[in-house]
C-alpha positions as CSV (number, residue, x, y, z in Angstrom):
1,X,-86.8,32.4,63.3
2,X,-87.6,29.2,64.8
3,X,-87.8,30.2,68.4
4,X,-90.8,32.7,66.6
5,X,-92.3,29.9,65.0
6,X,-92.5,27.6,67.9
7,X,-94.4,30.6,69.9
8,X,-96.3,31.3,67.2
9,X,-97.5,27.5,67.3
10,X,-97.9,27.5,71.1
11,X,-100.2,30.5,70.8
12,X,-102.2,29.0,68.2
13,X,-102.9,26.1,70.2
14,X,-105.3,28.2,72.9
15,X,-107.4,31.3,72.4
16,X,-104.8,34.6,72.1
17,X,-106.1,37.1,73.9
18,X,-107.5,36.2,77.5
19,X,-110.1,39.4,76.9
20,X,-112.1,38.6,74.3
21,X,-113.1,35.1,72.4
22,X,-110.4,35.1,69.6
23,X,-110.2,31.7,68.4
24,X,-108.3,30.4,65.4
25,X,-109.8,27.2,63.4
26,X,-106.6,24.9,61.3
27,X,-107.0,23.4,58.1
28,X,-105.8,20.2,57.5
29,X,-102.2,21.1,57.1
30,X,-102.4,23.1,61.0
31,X,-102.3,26.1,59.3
32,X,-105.1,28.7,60.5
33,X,-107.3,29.7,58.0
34,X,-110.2,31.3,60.0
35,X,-110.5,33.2,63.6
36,X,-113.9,33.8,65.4
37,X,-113.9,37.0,67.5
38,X,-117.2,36.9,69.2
39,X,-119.6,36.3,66.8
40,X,-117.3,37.8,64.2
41,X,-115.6,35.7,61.7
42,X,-112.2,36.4,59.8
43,X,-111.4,34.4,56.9
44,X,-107.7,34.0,55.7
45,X,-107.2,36.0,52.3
46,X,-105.1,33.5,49.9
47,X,-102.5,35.7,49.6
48,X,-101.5,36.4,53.1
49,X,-99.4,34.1,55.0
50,X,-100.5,32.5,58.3
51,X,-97.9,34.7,60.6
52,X,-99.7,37.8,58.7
53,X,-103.5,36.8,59.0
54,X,-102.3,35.6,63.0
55,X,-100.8,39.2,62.9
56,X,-103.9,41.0,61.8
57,X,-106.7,39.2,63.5
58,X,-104.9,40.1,66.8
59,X,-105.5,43.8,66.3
60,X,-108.8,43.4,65.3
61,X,-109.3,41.7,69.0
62,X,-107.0,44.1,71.0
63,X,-109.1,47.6,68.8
């Protein structure tokens, strides 16, 4: 589980996909909270975790 969280950091720390313009904003606590794909934004829902909203914004890039 760490080994998946430190990936999971290093990826957040650049865009994720080298195709398109995903790009992940951090609250105060480095926690993502919004990703820009394009001139799309993707706000966090409260109830999803960061690993899940990571997770989903993702596919939206790779559809």
């Amino acid at each position: 589980m760490k080994a998946r969280l430190v990936r999971l950091e290093k990826r957040l720390e650049k865009p994720l996909a080298t195709d398109t313009n995903l790009t992940l904003e951090k609250n105060g606590n480095g926690e993502a909270y919004l990703a820009r794909l394009n001139s799309i934004q993707i706000d966090r829902l409260a109830e999803q975790t960061e690993k899940e909203f990571v997770e989903v914004a993702q596919i939206i890039a790779l559809q």
